[in-house]
Biopython code that builds the backbone (N, CA, C, O; Angstrom):
import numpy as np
from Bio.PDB.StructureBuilder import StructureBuilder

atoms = [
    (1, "UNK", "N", (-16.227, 7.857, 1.289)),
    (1, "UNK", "CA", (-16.108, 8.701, 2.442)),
    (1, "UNK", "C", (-14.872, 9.566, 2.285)),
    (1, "UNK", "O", (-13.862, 9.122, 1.739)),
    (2, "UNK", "N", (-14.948, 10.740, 2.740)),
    (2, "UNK", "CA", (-13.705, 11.596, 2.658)),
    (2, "UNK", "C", (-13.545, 11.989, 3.823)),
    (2, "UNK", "O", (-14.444, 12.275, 4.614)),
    (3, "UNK", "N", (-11.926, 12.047, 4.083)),
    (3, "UNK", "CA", (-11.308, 12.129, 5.325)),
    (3, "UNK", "C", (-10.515, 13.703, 5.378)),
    (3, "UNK", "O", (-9.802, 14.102, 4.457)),
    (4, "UNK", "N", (-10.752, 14.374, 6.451)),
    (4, "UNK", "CA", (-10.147, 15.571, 6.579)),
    (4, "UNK", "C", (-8.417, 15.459, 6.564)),
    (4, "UNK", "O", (-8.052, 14.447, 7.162)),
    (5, "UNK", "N", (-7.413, 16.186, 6.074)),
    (5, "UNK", "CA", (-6.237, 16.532, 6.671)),
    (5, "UNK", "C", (-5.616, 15.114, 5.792)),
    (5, "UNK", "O", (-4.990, 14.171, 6.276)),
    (6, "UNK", "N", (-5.965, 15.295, 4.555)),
    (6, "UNK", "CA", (-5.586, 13.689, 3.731)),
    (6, "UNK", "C", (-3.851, 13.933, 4.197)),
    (6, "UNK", "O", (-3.153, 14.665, 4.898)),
    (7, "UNK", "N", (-3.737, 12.524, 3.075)),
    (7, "UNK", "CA", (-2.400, 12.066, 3.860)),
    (7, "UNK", "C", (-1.309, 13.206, 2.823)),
    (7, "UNK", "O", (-1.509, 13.651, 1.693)),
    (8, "UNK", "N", (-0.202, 13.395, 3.723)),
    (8, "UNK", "CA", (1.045, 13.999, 2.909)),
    (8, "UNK", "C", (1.787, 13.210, 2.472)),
    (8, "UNK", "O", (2.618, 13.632, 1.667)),
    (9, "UNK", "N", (1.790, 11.626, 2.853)),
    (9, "UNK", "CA", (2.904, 10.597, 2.360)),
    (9, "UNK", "C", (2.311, 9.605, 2.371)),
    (9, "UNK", "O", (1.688, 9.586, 3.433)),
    (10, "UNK", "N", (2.050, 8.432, 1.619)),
    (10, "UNK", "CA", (1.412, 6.670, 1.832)),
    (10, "UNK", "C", (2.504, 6.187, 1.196)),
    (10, "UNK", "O", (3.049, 6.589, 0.168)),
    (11, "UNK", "N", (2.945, 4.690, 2.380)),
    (11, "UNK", "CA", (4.218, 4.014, 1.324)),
    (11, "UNK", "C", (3.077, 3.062, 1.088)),
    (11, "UNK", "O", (1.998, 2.800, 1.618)),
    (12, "UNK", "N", (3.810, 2.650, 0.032)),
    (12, "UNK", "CA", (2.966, 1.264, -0.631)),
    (12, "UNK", "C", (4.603, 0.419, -1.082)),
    (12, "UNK", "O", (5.560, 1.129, -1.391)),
    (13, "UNK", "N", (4.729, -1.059, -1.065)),
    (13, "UNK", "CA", (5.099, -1.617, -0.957)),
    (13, "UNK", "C", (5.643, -2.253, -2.117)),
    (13, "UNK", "O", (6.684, -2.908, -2.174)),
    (14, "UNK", "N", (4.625, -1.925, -3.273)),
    (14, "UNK", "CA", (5.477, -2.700, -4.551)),
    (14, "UNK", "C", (6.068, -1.432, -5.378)),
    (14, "UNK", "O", (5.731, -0.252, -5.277)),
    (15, "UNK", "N", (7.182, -2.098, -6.343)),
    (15, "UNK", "CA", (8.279, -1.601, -7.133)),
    (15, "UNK", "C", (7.832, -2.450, -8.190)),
    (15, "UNK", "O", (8.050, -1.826, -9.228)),
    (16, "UNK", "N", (7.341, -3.504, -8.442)),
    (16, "UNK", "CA", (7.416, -4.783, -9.890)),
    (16, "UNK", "C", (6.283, -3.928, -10.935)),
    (16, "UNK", "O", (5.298, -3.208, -10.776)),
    (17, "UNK", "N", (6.711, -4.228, -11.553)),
    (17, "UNK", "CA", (6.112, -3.093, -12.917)),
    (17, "UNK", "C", (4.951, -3.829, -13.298)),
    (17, "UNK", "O", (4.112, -3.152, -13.893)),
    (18, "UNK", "N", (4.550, -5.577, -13.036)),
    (18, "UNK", "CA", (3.591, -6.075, -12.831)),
    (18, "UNK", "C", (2.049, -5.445, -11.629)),
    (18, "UNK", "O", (0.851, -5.728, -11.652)),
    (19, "UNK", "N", (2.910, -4.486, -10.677)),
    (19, "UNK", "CA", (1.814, -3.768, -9.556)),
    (19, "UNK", "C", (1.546, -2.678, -10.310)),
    (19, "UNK", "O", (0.370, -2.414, -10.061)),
    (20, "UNK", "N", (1.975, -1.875, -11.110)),
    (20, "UNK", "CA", (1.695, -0.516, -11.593)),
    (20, "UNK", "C", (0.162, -0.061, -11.437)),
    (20, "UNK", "O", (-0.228, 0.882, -10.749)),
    (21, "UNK", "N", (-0.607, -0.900, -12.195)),
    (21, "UNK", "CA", (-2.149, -0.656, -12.034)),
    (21, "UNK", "C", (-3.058, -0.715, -10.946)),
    (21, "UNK", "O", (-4.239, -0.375, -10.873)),
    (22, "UNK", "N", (-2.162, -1.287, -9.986)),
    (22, "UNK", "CA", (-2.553, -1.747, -8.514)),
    (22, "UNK", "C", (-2.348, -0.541, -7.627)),
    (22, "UNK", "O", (-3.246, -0.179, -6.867)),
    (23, "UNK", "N", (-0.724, 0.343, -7.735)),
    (23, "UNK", "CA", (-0.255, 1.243, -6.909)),
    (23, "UNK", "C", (-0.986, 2.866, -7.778)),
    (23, "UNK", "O", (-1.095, 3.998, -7.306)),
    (24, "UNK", "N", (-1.429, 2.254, -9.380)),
    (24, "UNK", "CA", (-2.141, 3.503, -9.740)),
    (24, "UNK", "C", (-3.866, 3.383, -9.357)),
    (24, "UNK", "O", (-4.558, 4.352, -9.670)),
    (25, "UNK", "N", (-4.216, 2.758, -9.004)),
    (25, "UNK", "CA", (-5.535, 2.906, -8.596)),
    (25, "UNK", "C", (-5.943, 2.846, -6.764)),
    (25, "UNK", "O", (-7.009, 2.784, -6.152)),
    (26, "UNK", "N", (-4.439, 2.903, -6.326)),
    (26, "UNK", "CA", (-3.935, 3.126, -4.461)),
    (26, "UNK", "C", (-3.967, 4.968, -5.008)),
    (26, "UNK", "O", (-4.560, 5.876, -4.426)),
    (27, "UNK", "N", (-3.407, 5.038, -5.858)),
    (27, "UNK", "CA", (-3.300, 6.684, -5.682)),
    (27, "UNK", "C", (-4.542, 7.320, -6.021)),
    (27, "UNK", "O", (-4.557, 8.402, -5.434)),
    (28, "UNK", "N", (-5.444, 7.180, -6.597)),
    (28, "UNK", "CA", (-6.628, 7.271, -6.919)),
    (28, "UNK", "C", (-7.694, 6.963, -5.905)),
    (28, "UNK", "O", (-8.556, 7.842, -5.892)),
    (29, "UNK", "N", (-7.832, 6.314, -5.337)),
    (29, "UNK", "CA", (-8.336, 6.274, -3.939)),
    (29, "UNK", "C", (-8.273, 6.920, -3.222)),
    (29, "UNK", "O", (-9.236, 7.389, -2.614)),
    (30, "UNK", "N", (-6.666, 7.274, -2.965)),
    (30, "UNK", "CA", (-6.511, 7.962, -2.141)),
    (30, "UNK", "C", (-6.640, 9.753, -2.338)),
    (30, "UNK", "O", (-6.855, 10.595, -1.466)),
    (31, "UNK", "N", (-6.403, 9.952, -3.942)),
    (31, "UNK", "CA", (-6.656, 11.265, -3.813)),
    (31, "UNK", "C", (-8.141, 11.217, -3.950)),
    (31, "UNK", "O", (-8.414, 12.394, -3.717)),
    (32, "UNK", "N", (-9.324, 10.591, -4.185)),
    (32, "UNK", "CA", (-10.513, 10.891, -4.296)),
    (32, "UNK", "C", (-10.734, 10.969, -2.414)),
    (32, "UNK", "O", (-11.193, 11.980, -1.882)),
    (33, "UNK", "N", (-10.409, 10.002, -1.791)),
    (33, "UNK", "CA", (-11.009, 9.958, -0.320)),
    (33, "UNK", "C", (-10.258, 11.345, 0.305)),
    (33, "UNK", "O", (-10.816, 11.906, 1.248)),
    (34, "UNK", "N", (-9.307, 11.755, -0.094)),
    (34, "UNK", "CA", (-9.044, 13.263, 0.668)),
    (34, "UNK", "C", (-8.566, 14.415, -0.141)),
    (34, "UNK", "O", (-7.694, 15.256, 0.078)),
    (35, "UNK", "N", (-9.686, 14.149, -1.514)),
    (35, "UNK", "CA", (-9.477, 15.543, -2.337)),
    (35, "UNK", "C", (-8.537, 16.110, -2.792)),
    (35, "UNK", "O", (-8.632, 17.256, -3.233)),
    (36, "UNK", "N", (-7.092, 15.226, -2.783)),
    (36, "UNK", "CA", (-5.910, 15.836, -2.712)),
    (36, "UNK", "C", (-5.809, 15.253, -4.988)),
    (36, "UNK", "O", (-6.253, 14.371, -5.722)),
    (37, "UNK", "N", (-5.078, 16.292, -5.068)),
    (37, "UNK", "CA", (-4.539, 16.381, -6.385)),
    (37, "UNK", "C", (-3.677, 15.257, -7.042)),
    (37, "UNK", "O", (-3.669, 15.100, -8.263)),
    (38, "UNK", "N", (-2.885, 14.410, -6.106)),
    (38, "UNK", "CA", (-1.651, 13.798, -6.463)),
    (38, "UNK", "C", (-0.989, 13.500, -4.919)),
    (38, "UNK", "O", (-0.138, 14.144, -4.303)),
    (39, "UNK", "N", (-1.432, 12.757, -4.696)),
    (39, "UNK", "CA", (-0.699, 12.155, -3.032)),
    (39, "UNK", "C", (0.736, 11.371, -3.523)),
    (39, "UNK", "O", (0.738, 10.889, -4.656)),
    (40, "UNK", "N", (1.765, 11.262, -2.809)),
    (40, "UNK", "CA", (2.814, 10.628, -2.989)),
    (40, "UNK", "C", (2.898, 9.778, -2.388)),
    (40, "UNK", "O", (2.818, 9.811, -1.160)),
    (41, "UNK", "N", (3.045, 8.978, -2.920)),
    (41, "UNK", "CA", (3.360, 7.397, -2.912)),
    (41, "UNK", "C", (4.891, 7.100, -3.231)),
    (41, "UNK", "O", (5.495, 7.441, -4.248)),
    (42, "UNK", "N", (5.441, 6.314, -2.023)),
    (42, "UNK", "CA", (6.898, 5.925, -1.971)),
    (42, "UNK", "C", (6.980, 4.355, -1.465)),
    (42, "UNK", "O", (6.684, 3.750, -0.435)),
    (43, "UNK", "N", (7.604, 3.993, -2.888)),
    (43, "UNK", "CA", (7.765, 2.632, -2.938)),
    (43, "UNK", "C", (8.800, 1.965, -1.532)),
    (43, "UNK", "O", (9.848, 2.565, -1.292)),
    (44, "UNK", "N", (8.527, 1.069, -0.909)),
    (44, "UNK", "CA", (9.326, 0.330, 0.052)),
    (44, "UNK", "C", (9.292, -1.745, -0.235)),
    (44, "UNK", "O", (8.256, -2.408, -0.260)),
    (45, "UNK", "N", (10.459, -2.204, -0.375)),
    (45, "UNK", "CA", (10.532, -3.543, -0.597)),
    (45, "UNK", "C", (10.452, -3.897, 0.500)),
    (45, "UNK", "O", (11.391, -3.511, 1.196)),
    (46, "UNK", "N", (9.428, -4.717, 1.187)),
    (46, "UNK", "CA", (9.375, -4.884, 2.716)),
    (46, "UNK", "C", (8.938, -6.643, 2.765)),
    (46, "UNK", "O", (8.451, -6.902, 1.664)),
    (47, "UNK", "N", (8.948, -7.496, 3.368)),
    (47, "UNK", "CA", (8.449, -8.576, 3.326)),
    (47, "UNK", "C", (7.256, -8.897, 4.065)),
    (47, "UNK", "O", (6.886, -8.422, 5.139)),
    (48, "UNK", "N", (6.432, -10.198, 2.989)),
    (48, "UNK", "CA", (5.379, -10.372, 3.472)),
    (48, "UNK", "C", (4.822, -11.168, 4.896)),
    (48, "UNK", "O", (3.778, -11.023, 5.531)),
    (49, "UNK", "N", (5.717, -11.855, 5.049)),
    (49, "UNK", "CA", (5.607, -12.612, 5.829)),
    (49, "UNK", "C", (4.671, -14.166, 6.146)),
    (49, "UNK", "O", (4.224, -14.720, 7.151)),
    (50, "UNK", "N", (4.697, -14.486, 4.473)),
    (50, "UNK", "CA", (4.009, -15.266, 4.203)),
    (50, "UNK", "C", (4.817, -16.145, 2.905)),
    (50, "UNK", "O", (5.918, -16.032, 2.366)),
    (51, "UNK", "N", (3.765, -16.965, 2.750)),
    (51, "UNK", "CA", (4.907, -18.160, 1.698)),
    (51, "UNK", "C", (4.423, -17.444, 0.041)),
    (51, "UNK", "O", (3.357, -16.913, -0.270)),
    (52, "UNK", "N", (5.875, -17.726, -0.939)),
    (52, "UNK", "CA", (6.098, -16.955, -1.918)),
    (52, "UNK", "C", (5.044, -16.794, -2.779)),
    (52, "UNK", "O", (4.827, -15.877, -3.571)),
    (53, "UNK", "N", (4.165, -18.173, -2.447)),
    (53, "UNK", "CA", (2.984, -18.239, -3.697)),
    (53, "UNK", "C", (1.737, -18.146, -2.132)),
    (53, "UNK", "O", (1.687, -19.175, -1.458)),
    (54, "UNK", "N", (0.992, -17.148, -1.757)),
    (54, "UNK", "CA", (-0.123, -17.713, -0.686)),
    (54, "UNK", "C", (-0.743, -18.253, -1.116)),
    (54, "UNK", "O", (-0.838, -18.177, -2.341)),
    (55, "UNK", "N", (-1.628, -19.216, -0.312)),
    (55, "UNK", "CA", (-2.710, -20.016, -0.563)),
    (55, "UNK", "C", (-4.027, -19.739, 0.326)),
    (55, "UNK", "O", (-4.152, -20.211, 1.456)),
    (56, "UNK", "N", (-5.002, -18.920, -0.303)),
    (56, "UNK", "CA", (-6.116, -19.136, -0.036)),
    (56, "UNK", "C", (-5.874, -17.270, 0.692)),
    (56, "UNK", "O", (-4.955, -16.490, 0.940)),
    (57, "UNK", "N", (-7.544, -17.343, 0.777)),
    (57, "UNK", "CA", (-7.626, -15.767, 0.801)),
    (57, "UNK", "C", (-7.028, -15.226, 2.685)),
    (57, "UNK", "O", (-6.535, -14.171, 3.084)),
    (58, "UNK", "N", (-7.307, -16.247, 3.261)),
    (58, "UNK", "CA", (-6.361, -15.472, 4.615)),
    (58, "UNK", "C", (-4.703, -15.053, 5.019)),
    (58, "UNK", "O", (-4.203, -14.187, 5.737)),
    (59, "UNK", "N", (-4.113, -16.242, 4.085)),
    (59, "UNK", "CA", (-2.787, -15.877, 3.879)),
    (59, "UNK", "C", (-2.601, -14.443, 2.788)),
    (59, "UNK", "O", (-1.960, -13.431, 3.075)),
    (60, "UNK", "N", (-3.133, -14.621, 1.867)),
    (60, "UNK", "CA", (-2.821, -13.737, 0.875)),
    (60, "UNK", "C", (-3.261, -12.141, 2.020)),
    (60, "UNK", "O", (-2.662, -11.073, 2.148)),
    (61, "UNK", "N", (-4.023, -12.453, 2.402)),
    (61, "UNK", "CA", (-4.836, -11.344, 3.525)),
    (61, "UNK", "C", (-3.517, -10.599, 4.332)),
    (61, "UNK", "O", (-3.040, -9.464, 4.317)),
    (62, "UNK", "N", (-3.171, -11.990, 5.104)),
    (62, "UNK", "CA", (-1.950, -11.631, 6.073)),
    (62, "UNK", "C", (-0.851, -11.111, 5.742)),
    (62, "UNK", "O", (-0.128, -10.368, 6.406)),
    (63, "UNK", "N", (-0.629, -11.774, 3.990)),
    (63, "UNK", "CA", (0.448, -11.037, 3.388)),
    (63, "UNK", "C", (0.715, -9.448, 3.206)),
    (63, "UNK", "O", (1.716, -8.765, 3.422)),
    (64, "UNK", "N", (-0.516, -9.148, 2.746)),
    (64, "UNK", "CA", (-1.012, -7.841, 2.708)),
    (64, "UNK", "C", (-1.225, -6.864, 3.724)),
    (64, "UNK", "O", (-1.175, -5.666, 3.447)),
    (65, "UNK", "N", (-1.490, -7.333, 5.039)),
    (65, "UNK", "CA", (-1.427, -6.299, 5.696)),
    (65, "UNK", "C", (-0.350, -6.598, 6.580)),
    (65, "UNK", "O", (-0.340, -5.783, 7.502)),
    (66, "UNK", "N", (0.750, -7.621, 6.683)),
    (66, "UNK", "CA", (2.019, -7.528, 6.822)),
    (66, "UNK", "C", (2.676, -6.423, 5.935)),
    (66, "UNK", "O", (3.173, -5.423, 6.453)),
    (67, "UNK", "N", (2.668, -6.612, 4.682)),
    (67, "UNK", "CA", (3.211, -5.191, 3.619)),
    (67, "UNK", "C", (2.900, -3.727, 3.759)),
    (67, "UNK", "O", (3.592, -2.741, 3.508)),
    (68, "UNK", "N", (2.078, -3.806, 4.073)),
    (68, "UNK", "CA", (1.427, -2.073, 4.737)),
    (68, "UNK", "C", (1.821, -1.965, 5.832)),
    (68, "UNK", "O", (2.489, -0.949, 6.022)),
    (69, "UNK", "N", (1.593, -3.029, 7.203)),
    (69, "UNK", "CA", (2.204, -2.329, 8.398)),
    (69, "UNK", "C", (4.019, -1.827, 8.290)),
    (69, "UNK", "O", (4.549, -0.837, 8.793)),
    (70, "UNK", "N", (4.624, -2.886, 7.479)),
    (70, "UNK", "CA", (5.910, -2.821, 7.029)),
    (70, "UNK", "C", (6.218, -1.661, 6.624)),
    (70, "UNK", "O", (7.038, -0.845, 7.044)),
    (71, "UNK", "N", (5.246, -1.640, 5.470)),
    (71, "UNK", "CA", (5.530, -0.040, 4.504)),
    (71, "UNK", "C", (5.659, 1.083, 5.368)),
    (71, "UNK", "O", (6.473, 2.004, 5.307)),
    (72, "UNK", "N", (4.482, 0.821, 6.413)),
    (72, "UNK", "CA", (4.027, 2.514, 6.798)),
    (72, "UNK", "C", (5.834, 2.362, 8.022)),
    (72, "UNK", "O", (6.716, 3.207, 7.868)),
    (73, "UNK", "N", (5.943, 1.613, 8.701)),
    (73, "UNK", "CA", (6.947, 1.787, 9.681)),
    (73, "UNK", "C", (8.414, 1.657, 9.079)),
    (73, "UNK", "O", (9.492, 1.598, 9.671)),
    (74, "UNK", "N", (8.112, 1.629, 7.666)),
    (74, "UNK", "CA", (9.555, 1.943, 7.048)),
    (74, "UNK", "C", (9.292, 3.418, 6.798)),
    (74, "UNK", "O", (10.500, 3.635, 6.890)),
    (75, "UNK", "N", (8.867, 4.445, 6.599)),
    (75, "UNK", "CA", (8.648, 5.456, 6.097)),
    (75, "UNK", "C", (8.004, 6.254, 7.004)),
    (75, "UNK", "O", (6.779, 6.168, 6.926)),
    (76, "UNK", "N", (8.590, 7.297, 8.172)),
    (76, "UNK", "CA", (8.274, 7.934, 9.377)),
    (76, "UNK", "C", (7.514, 8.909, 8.883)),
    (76, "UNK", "O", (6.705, 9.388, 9.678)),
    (77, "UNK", "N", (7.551, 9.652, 7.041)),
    (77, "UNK", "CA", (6.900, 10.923, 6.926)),
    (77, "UNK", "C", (5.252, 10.132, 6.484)),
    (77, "UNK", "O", (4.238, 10.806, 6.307)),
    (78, "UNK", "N", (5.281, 9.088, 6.406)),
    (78, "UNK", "CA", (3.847, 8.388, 6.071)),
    (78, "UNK", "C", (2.782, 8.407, 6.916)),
    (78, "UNK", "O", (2.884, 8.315, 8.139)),
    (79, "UNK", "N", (2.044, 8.492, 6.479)),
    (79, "UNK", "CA", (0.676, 8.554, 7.208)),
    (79, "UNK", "C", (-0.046, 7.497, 6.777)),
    (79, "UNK", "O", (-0.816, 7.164, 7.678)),
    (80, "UNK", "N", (-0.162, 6.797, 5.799)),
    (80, "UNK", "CA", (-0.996, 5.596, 5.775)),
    (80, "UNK", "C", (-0.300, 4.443, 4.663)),
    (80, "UNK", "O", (-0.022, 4.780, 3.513)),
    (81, "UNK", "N", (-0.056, 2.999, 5.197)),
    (81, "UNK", "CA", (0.665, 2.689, 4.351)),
    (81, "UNK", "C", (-0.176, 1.345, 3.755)),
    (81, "UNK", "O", (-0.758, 0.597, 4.540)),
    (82, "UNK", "N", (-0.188, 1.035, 1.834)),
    (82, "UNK", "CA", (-1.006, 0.146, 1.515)),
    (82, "UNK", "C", (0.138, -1.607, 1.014)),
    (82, "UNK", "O", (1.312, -1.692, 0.652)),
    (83, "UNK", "N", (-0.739, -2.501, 1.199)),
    (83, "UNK", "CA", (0.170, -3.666, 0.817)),
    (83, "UNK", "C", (-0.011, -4.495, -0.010)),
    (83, "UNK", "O", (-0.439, -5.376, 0.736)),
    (84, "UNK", "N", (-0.027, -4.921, -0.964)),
    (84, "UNK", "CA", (-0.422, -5.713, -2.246)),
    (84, "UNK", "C", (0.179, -7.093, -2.166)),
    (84, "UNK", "O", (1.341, -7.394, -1.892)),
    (85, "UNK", "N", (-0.717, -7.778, -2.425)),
    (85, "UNK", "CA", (-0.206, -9.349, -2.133)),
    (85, "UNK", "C", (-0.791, -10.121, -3.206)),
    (85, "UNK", "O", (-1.983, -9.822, -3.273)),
    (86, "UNK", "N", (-0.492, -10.933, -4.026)),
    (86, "UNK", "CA", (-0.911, -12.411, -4.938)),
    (86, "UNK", "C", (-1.212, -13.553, -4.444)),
    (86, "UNK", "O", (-0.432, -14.226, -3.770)),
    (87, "UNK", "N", (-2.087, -13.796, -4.663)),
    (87, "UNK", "CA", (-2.347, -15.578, -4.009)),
    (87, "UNK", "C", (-2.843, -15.969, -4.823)),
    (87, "UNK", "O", (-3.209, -17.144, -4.816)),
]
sb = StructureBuilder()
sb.init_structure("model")
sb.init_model(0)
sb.init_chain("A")
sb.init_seg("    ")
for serial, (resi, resn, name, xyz) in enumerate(atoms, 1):
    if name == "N":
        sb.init_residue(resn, " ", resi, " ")
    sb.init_atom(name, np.array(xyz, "f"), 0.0, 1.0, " ", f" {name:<3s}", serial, name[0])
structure = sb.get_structure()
């Protein structure tokens, strides 16, 4: 689905050079769903709010969209923010 008026800013949450393929296929998404060339993505260290290793797919869940709500309300020029979590 493609969304009108794509985003001018998405924070995403990881910096670990272990996420790279994770935050490069967030940008890819995102420029396919709003046609945009190269969306910017700005890293934010935010916490998950969950335990270091999660267990089981609802924590890892919660982790994750703890990290995005985090991301996006660390970063006022953002418009949509994504969160990556391990369990």
């Amino acid at each position: 689905r493609r969304f009108e008026g794509g985003p001018r800013e998405t924070s995403a949450r990881e910096r670990e050079p272990g996420r790279v393929a994770q935050v490069a296929a967030a940008r890819r998404a995102f420029a396919r769903a709003f046609d945009a060339a190269e969306p910017t993505i700005t890293a934010h260290d935010v916490p998950s709010g969950v335990s270091d290793q999660p267990w089981g797919d609802d924590e890892t869940r919660t982790g994750a969209l703890n990290r995005a709500r985090r991301a996006l309300a660390a970063d006022p020029a953002a418009a949509y923010g994504v969160g990556l979590e391990g369990g």
